[in-house]
C-alpha positions as CSV (number, residue, x, y, z in Angstrom):
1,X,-8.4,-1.4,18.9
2,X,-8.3,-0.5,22.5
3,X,-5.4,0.6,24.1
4,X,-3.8,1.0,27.8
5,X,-4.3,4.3,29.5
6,X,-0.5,4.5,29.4
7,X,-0.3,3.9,25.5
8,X,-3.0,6.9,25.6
9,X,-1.1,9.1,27.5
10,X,2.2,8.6,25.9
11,X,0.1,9.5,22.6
12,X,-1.4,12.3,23.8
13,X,1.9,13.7,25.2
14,X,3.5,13.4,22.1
15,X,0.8,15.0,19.7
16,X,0.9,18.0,22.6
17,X,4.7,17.9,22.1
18,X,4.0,18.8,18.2
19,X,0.9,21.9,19.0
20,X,-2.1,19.1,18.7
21,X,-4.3,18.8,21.9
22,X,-5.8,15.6,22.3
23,X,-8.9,13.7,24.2
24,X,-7.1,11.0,25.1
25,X,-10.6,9.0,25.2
26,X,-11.3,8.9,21.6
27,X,-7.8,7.8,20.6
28,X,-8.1,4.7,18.4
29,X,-5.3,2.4,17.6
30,X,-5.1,0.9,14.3
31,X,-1.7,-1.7,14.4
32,X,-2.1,-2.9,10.5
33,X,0.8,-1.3,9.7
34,X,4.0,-2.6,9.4
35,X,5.9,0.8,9.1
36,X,3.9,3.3,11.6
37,X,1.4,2.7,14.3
38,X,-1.2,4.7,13.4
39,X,-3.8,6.5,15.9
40,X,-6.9,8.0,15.0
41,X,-7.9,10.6,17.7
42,X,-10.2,13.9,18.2
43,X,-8.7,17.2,19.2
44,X,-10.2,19.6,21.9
45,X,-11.8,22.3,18.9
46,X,-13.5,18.8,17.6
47,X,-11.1,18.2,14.7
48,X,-10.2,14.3,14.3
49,X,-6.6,13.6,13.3
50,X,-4.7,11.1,11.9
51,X,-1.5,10.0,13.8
52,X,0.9,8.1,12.5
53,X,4.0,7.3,14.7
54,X,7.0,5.3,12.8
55,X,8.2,2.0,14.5
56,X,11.5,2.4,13.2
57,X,14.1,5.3,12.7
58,X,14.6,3.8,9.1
59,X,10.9,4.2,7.6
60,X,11.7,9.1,8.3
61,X,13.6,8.9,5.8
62,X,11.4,7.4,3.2
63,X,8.7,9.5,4.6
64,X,10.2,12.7,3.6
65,X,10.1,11.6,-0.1
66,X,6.4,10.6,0.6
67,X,5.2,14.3,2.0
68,X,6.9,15.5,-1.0
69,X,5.0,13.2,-3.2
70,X,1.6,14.0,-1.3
71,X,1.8,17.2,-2.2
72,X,2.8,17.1,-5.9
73,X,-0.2,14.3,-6.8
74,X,-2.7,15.6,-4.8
75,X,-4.0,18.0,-7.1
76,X,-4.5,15.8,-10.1
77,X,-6.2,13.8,-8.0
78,X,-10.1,13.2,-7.7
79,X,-10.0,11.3,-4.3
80,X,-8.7,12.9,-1.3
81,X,-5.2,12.4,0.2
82,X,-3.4,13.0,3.4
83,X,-2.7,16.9,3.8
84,X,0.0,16.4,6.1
85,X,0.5,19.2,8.9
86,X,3.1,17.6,11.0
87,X,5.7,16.2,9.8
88,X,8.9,15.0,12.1
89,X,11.4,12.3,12.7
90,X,8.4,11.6,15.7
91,X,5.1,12.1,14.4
92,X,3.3,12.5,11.1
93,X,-0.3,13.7,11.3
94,X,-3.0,15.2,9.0
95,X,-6.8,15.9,9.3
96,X,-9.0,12.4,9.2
97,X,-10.1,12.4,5.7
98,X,-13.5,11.3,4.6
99,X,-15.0,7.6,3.9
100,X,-14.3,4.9,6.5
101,X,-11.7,1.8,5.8
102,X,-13.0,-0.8,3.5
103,X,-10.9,-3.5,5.4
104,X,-10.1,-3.6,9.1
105,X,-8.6,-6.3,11.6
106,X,-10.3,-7.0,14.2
107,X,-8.7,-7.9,17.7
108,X,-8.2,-11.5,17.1
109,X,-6.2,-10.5,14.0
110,X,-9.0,-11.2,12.0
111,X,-9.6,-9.3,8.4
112,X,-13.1,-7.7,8.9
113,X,-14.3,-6.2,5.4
114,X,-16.6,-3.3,4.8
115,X,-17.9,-3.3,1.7
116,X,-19.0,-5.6,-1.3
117,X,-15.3,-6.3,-3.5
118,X,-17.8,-7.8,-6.0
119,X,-20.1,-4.7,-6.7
120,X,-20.0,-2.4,-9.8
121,X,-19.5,0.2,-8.2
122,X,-16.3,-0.4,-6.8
123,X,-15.0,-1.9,-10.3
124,X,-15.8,2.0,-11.6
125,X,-14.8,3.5,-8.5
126,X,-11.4,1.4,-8.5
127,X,-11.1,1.8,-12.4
128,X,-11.4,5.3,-12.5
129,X,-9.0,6.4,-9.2
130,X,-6.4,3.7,-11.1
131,X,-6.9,5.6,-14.5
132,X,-6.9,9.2,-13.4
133,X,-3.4,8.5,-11.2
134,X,-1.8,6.1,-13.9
135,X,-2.4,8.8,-16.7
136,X,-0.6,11.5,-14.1
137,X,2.7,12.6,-16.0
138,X,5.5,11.3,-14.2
139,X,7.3,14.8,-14.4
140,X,4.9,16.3,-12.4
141,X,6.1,14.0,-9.3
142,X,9.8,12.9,-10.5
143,X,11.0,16.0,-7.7
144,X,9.7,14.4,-4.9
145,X,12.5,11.8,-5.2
146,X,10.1,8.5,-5.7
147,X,12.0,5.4,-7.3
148,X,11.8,5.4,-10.7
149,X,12.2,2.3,-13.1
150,X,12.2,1.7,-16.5
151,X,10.3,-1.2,-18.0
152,X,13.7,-3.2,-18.2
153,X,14.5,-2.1,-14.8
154,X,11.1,-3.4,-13.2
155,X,11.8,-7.1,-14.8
156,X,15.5,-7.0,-13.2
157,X,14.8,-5.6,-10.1
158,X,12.0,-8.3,-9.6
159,X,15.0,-11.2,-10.4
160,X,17.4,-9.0,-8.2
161,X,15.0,-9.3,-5.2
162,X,14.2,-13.0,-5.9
163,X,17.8,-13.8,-6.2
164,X,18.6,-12.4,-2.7
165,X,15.3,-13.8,-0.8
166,X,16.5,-17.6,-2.2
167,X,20.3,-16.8,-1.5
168,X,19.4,-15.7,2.5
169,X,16.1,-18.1,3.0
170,X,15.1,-22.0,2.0
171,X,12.9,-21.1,-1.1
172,X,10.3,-23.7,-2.2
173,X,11.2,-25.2,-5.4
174,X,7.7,-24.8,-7.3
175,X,7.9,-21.2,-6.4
176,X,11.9,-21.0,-8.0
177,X,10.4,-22.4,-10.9
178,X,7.0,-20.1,-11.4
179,X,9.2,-17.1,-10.8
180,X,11.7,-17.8,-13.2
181,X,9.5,-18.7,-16.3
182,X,8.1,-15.4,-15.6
183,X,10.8,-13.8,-15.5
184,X,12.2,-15.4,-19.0
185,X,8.7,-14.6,-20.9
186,X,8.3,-11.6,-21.9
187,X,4.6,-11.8,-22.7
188,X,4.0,-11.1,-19.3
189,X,5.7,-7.9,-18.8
190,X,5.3,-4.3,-19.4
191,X,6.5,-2.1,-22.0
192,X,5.2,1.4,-20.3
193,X,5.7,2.7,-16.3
194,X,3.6,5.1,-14.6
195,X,2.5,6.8,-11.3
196,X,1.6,4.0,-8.9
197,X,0.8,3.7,-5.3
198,X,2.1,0.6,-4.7
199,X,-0.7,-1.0,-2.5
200,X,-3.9,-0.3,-3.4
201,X,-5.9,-2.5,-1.5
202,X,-9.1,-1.8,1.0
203,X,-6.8,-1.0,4.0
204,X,-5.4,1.4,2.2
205,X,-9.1,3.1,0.9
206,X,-11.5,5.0,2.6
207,X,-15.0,3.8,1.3
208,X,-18.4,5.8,1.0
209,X,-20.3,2.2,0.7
210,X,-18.1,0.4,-2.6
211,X,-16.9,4.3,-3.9
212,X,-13.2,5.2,-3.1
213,X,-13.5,8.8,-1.4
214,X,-9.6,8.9,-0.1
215,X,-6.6,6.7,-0.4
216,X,-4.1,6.4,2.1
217,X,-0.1,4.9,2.7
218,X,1.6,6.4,-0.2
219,X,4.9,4.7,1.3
220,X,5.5,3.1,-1.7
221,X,4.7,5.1,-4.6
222,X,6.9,4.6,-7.5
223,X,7.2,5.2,-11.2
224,X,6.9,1.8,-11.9
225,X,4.5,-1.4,-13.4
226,X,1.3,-0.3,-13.3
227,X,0.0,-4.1,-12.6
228,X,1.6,-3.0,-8.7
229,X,-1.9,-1.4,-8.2
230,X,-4.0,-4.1,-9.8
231,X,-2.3,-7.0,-7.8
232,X,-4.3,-6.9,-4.8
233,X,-7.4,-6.4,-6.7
234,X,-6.6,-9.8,-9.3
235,X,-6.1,-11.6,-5.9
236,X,-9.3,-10.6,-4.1
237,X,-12.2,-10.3,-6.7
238,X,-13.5,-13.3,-9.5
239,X,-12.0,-12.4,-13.0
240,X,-15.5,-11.2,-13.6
241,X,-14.9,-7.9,-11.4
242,X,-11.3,-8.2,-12.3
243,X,-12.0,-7.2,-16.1
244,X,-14.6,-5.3,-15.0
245,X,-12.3,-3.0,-13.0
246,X,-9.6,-3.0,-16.2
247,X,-12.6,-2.6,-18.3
248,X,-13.5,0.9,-16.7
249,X,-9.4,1.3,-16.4
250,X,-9.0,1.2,-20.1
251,X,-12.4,3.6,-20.8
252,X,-10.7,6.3,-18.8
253,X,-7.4,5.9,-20.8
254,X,-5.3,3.2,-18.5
255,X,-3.2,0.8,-20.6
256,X,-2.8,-2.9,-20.6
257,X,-1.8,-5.9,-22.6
258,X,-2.9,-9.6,-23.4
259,X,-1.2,-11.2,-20.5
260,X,-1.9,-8.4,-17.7
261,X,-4.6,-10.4,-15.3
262,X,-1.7,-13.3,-15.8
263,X,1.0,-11.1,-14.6
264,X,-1.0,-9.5,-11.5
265,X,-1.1,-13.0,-10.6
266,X,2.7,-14.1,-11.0
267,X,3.4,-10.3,-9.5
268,X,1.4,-11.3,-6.2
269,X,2.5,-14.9,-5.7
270,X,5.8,-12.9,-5.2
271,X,4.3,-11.4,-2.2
272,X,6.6,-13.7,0.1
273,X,9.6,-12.5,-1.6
274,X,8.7,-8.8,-0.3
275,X,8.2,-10.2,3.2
276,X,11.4,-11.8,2.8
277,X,13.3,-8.6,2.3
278,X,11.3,-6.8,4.6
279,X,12.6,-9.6,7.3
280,X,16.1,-9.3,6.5
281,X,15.5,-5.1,6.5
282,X,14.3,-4.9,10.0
283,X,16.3,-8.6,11.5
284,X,13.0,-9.1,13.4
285,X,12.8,-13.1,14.2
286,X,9.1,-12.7,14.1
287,X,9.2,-11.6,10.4
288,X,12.3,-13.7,9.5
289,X,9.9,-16.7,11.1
290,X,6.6,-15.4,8.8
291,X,8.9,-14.8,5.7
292,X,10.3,-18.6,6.2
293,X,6.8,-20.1,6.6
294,X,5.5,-18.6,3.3
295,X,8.6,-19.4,1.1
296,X,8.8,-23.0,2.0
297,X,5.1,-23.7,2.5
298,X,4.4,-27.1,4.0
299,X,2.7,-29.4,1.1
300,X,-0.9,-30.4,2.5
């Protein structure tokens, strides 16, 4: 996205501020984030670096946990991570890692994709990045201080979080009533946790054609249901790649059970219940305004 000269410089001042010298004509802005602006830019020596500034003093906290995290899953990991080598209240930046974004916006706001969501490749590619961190023992990362919850606690912290989006917002009744018959059957929901990233979607992926090479935004990895990093996917692809992907999932040792495609799809229509607290987290009126439009959608 291109930026203002001034936006450049105040960039480039602040990556000198922390030892990295910028050209301040290759620094690209990517806005898709709701927690950091993120810069990609080239260094003097010819290095490209990732910049990501946060938009509010809330998200440094949060980040420390996720540099700690980084550094404990990156080495049972096939796909490459962020190394980070800054890390303040002010700036968090690593070396660009390889593949380019399998989903964009453009500058009208428009998603742009990459890649082909329907190809085989990506089912195995996604499949096999999903097993391989899913099968990660949750020791190895439980001292970075991730949230942890326990199959009961993922079920009651999803009626929690509904609970206080329809107290504070106008809450479509269909919605009230899919949620809650979710909730109360317990068909849909899990009986294991594991290591999940929490928003694996092509934003998030850096993509050698349909093959995952790096993943990106840990934010909101958690030990937690495992149908968090299948969401996206259920909501984007026909059920044909779906079971594909869980297909290749299960082959590599992921686990599931009968109702798991159902319950990606109940976990995603609560998508405007996350927005929801997100808008009451930060009090901004432009998220307040989106969070209100998607819980009380107008019927067509």
């Amino acid at each position: 996205m291109p930026i203002t000269s001034t936006d450049a410089t105040a960039i480039r001042e602040l990556a000198q501020d922390h030892g990295l010298d910028i050209v301040p004509e290759t620094i690209a802005v990517n806005e898709i984030g709701l927690d950091f602006q993120v810069a990609i830019a080239e260094a003097v020596d010819g290095q490209s670096w990732v910049l990501r500034i946060p938009r509010r003093p809330d998200v440094t906290d949060r980040a420390a946990v996720e540099g700690r995290f980084l550094s404990a899953i990156a080495p049972h990991l096939s796909v490459a991570v962020p190394d980070w080598r800054v890390h303040t209240a002010e700036l968090i930046a690593y070396p660009l890692l390889p593949g380019k974004p399998g989903l964009t916006i453009d500058d009208q706001g428009q998603p742009q994709w990459h890649f082909d969501v329907e190809a085989d490749e990506y089912a195995q590619s996604l499949g096999d990045f999903l097993a391989e961190l899913h099968t990660v023992d949750p020791a190895v990362v439980r001292a970075s201080g991730i949230t942890e919850h326990s199959p009961a606690e993922v079920r009651q912290r999803k009626r929690d979080d509904i609970d206080r989006v329809v107290a504070e917002f106008d809450v479509a009744r269909s919605l009230r009533d899919r949620w809650n018959a979710w909730l109360d059957d317990d068909a849909y929901w899990p009986t294991l946790t594991v290591v999940t990233h929490g928003e694996v979607y092509p934003a998030h992926q850096l993509m050698a054609g349909a093959r995952s090479l790096s993943i990106l935004d840990w934010t909101t990895a958690a030990i937690g249901d495992p149908a968090r990093d299948f969401m996206f996917h259920h909501a984007s692809v026909s059920a044909r790649a779906f079971d594909a992907t869980v297909k290749r999932y299960v082959d590599n040792g992921g686990r599931v059970w009968p109702k798991f495609a159902e319950h990606c799809a109940e976990l995603f229509s609560t998508s405007p219940v996350e927005l929801g607290l997100y808008a009451l987290q930060t009090g901004d009126s432009d998220h307040l305004e989106a969070a209100k439009a998607q819980l009380s959608p107008t019927e067509s």
